[in-house]
C-alpha positions in Angstrom: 102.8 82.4 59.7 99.9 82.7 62.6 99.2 86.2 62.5 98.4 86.1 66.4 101.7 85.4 67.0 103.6 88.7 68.4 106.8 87.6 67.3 106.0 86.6 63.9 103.8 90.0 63.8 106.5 91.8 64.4 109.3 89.9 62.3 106.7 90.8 59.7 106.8 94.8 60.4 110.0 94.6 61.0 110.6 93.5 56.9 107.5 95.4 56.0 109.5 98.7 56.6 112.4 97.8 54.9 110.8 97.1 51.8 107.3 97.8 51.7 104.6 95.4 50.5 101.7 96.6 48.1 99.2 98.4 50.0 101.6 99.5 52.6 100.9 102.9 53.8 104.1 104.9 54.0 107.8 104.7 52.2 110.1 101.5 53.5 113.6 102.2 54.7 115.0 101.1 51.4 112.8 103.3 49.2 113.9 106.3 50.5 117.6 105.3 50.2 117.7 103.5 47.1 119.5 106.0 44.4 120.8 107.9 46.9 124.4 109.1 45.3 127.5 109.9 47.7 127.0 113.5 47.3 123.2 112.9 48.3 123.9 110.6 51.4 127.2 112.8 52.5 125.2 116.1 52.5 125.1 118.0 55.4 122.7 120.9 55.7 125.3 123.1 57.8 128.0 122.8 59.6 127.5 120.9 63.0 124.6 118.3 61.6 124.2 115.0 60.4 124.0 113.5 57.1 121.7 110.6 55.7 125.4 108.3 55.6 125.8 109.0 59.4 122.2 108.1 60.5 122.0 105.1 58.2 125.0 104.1 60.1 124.0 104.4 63.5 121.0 103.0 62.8 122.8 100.2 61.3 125.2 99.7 64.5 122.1 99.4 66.8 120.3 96.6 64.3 123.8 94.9 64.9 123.9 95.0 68.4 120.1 93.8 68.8 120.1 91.3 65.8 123.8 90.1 67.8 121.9 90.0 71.1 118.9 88.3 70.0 121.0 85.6 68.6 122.6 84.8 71.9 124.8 87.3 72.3 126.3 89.1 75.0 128.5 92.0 74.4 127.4 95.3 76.0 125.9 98.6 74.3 128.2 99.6 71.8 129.9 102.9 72.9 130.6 104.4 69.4 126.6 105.3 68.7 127.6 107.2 65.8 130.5 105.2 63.6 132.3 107.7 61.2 131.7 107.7 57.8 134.2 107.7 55.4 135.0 111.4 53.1 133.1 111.2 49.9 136.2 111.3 47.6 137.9 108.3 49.8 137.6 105.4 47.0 136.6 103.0 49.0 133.0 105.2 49.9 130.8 103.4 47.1 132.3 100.1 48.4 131.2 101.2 52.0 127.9 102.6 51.3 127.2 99.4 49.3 127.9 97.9 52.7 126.0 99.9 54.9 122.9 99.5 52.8 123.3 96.0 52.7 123.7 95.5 56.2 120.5 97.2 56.8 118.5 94.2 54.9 120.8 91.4 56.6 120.1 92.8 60.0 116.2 92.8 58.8 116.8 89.4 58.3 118.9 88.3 61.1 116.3 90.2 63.9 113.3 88.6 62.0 114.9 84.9 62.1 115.7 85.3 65.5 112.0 86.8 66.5 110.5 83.4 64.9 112.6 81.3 66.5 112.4 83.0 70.0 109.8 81.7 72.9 107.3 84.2 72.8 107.9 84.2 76.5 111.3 84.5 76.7 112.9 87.5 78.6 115.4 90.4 77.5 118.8 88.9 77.1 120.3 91.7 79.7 120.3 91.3 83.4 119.1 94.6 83.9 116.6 94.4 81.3 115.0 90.5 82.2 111.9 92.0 83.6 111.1 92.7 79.9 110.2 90.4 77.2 112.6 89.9 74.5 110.7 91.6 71.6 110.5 94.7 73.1 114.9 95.1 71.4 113.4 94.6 67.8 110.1 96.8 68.9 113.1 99.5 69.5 114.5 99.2 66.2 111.3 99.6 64.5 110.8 103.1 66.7 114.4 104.1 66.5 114.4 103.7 62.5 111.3 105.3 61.9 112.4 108.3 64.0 116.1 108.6 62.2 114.3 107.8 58.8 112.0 110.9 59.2 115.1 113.1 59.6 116.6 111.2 56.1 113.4 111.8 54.1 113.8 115.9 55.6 117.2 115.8 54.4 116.5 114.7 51.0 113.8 117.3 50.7 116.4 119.9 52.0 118.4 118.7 48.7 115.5 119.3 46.5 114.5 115.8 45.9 111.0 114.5 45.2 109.0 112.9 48.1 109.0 109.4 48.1 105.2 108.4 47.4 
């Protein structure tokens, strides 16, 4: 990799903070949701708010659409932001959650793969966006996951679980 490359800079972060490298400063997505049980990631901390499962899904359903976009595709914003999550005791959960955390590293790696392979000049995929450069989608994702990931590590806490260091 040429580091002075933006695209390759940012494929870089983009894996960086899904599983951080030694010497990284802060946790990586996966290190503060590896472990997690059901009853951790279903939590809800009153009645009305999130839990850890819902924002690890939407923040999986806007890697999709991106890493889909960035690929060639052209399907508009999803409209259901927030995808339901199945109930804890449904027995396909674990299976699910499996998923969900699974689809977080193969979006990683789908955006990434398209970022290397993408003219660094090359323009937004949407009409309405093609005044902007394409990298400014996965540039999103990296803002949009660290923001939801902040709420996750303040719901862990809420449960009493350790910091991740």
């Amino acid at each position: 990799m040429n580091p002075a490359e933006p695209h390759d800079v940012m494929a870089c972060r983009l894996e960086h903070d899904l599983d951080a490298r030694p010497g990284w400063a802060h946790p990586s997505c996966m290190a503060i949701l590896d472990g997690l049980t059901l009853e951790q990631a279903t939590w809800r901390p009153g009645p009305g708010r999130r839990c850890i499962w819902e924002y690890v899904r939407h923040m999986l359903r806007w890697r999709q659409f991106v890493a889909h976009r960035m690929e060639g595709g052209r399907d508009p914003e999803p409209e259901d932001q927030w995808p339901a999550i199945p109930l804890p005791d449904d027995p396909d959960a674990p299976t699910q959650w499996a998923a969900d955390l699974a689809g977080l590293r193969s979006t990683t790696d789908r955006i990434a793969a398209a970022l290397r392979t993408t003219p660094v000049e090359a323009r937004h995929p949407s009409p309405a966006h093609a005044h902007l450069p394409a990298w400014i989608s996965p540039l999103g994702v990296l803002q949009h996951d660290s923001y939801h990931l902040g709420q996750i590590a303040l719901l862990r806490g809420l449960q009493g679980m350790p910091p991740i260091e």
